[in-house]
C-alpha positions in Angstrom: -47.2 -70.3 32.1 -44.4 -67.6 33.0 -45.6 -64.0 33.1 -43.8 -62.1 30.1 -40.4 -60.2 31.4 -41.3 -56.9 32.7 -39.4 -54.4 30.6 -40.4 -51.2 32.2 -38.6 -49.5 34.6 -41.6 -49.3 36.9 -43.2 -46.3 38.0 -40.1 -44.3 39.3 -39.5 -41.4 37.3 -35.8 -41.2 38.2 -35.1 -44.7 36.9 -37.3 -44.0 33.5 -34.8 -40.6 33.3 -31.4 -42.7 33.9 -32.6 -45.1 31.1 -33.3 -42.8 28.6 -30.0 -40.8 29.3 -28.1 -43.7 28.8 -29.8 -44.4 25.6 -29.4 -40.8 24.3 -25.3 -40.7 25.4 -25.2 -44.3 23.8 -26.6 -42.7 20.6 -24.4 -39.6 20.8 -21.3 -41.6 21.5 -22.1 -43.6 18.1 -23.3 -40.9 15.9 -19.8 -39.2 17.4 -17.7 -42.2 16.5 -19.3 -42.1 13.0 -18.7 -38.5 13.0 -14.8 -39.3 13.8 -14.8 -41.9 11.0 -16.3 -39.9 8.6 -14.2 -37.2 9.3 -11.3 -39.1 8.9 -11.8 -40.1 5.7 -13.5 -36.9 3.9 -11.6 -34.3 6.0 -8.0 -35.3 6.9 -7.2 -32.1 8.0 -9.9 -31.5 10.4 -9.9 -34.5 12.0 -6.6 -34.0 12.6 -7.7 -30.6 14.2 -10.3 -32.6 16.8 -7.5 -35.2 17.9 -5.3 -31.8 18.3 -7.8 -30.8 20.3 -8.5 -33.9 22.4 -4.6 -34.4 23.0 -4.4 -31.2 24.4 -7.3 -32.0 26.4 -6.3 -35.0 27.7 -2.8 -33.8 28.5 -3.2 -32.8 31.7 -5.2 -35.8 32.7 -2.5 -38.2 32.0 0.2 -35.8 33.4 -1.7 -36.3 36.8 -2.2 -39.5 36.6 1.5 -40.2 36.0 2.5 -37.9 39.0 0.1 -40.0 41.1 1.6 -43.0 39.6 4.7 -41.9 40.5 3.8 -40.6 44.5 2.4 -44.2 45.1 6.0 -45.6 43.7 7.8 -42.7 46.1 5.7 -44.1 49.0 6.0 -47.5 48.6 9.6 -47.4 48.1 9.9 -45.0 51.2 7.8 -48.2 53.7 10.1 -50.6 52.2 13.5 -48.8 53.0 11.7 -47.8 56.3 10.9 -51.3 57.2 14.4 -52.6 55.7 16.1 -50.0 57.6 17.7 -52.6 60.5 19.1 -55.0 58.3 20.7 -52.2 55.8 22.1 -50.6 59.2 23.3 -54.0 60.0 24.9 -54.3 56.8 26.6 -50.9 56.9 27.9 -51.6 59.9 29.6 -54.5 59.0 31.4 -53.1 55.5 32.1 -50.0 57.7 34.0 -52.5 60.4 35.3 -54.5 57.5 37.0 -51.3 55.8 38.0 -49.4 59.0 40.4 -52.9 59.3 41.5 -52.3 56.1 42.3 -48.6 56.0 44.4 -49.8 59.4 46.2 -52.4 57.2 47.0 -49.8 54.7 48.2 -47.6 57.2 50.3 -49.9 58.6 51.9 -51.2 55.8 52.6 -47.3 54.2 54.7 -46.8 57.5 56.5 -49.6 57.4 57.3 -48.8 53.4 58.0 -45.5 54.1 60.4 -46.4 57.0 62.5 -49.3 55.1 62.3 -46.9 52.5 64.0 -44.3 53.9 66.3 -46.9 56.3 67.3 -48.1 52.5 68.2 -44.7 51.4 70.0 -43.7 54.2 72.8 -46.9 53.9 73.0 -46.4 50.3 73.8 -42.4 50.7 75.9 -43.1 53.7 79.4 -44.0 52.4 80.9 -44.1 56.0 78.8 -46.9 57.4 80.1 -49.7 59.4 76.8 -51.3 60.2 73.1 -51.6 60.5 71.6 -53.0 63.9 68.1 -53.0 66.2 67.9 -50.6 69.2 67.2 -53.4 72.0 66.6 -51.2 74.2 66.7 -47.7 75.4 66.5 -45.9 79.0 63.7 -43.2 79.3 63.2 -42.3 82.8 66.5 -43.2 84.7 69.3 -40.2 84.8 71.2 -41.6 82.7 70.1 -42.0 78.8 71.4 -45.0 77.1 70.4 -47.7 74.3 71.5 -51.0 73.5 72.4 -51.7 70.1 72.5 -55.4 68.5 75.9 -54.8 67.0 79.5 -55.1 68.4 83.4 -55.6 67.6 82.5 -58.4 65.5 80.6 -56.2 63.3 83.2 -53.4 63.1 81.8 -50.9 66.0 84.2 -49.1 68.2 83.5 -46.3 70.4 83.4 -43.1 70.0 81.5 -43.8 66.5 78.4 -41.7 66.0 74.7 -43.7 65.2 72.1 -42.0 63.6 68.7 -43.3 62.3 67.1 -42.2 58.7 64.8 -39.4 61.7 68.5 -37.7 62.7 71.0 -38.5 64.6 71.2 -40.9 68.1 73.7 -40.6 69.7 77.5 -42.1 70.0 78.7 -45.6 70.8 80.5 -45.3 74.6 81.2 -48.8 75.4 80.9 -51.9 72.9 80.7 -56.1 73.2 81.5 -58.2 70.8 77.7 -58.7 69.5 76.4 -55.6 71.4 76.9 -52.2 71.8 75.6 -49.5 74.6 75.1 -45.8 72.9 74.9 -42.7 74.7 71.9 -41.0 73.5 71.7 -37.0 72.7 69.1 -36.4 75.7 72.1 -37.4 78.2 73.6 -35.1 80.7 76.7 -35.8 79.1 76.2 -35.5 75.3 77.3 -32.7 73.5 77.2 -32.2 69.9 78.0 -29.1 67.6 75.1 -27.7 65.7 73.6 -25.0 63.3 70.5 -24.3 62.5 68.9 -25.1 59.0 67.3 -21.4 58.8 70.1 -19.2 59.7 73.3 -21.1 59.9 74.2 -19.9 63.3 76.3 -22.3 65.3 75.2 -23.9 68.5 75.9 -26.7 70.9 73.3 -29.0 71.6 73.7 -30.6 75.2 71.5 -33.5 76.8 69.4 -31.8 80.2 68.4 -36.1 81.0 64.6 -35.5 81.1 64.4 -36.7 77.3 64.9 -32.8 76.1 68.1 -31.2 74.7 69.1 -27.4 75.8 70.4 -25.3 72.7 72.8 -22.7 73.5 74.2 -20.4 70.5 77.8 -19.5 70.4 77.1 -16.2 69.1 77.2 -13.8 71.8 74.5 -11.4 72.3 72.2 -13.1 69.9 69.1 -14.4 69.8 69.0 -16.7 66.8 66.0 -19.2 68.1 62.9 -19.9 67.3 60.0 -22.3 67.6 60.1 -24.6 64.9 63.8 -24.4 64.0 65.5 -27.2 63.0 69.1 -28.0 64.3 71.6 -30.0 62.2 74.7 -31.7 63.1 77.7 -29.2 62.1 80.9 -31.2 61.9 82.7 -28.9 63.6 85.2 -30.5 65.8 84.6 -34.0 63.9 82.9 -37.3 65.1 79.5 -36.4 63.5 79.1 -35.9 60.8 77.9 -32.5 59.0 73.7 -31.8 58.1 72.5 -34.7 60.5 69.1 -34.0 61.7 69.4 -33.9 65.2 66.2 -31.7 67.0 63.5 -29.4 66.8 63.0 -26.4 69.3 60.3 -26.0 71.1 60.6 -23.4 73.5 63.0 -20.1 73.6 64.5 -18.5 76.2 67.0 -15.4 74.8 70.4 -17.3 73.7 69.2 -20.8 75.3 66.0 -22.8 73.5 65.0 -26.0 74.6 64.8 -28.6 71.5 63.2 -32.2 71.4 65.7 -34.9 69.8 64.1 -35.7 65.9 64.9 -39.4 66.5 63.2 -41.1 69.6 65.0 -44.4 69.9 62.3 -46.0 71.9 60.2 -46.1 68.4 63.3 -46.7 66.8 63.7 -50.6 65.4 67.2 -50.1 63.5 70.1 -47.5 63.4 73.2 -47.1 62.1 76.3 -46.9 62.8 78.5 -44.4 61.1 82.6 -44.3 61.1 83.9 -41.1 62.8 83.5 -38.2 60.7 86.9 -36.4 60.3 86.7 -33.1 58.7 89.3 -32.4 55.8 92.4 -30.3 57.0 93.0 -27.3 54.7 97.0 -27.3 54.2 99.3 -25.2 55.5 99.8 -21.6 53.6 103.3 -21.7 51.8 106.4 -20.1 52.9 106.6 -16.5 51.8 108.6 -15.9 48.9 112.8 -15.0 49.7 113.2 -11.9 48.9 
């Protein structure tokens, strides 16, 4: 037969004293829960006083607890962005290559608008035109400065006719074919063209020094009318070019002389045009005096 279940805690007095203080916080825990219930149902009000109370109480607890909550989320998503940080580097990389290409396409494209755009404006304000051509080709280190121009007699071009490009002006056509023409541009030795500047108004001649630069020289004497930065437009003076073409922009100064770079560089040029000659208008003559 089985010996009955021992019971007792045994002999330990620590063990007999965590038994009964488990039975006492038992007891209190119940009589506490009746309490509650009790309360609840004979004293609304003060029962809703105690879970006041315990709210309060419990507040900061569960704010805590949240924050940790919240630090172990923080951490965790910190270890997976650290250990995913290659392949979202990888990926950056890529979009960042993909729209670099793009931003390079946009680029490219705007120019080109921009240019036809302003080619486009400059045949239909330009009354005198006798046609529209590609530079072929352009001289930039030999003495002499000259371009080729994919128009000739057949399209109506003649020398002595100016060319300009929607930048300013080009130069002037000096010897012609009947599909080609050869210009002579403003950076030549031999070009010559009357000018003024857009600030002032003072009249210059621009002349070609054939190192791709163009010497200013004002025909006002003992002036200095330059400086950096000024634009110089085509005058009309004299005819051939027409007046208010853009022609350079000086760069350096040197009392009545400034040194200008030409506003259109034909060897980024693609097309120009080819303008008839400009002839100024001839006031008439002042009449006879009266007879007396």
């Amino acid at each position: 037969m089985a010996p009955p279940p021992n019971r007792r805690p045994g002999f330990s007095r620590r063990a007999q004293l965590g038994l009964f203080t488990g039975y006492v916080v038992a007891v209190a825990g119940l009589l506490a829960g009746l309490g509650l219930i009790l309360s609840a149902r004979l004293d609304p009000q003060g029962f809703a006083a105690i879970r006041g109370v315990a709210i309060d109480a419990t507040a900061p607890v569960s704010a805590i607890g949240r924050d940790m909550v919240r630090g172990v989320d923080v951490v965790g998503e910190t270890i997976t962005a650290y250990l995913d940080a290659a392949g979202q580097n990888r990926a950056l990389r890529a979009e960042m290559k993909a729209a670099r290409g793009r931003l390079v396409e946009a680029r490219a494209l705007d120019f080109e608008n921009r240019r036809l755009k302003r080619l486009l404006h400059l045949i239909e304000d330009a009354p005198a035109t006798v046609a529209v051509a590609r530079i072929v080709s352009s001289t930039a280190t030999s003495p002499r400065r000259l371009a080729i121009l994919h128009a000739g007699t057949n399209d109506g071009v003649a020398e002595g006719q100016p060319v300009r490009s929607p930048e300013g002006l080009v130069g002037t056509v000096v010897a012609t074919g009947r599909i080609a023409a050869q210009v002579l541009l403003l950076t030549d030795s031999g070009s010559a063209v009357p000018v003024r500047l857009a600030r002032s108004g003072v009249p210059a001649l621009a002349a070609g020094k054939g190192d791709g630069r163009i010497e200013l020289r004002a025909l006002v004497a003992g002036a200095t009318p330059f400086r950096r930065g000024d634009i110089a437009l085509s005058s009309g003076t004299g005819g051939v070019f027409p007046p208010d073409i853009p022609v350079a922009v000086v760069t350096a100064v040197n009392g009545d002389l400034a040194t200008a770079w030409p506003l259109a560089d034909p060897a980024r040029l693609d097309f120009a045009t080819v303008l008839k000659v400009f002839q100024p208008d001839i006031p008439p003559p002042p009449p006879p005096p009266a007879k007396k």
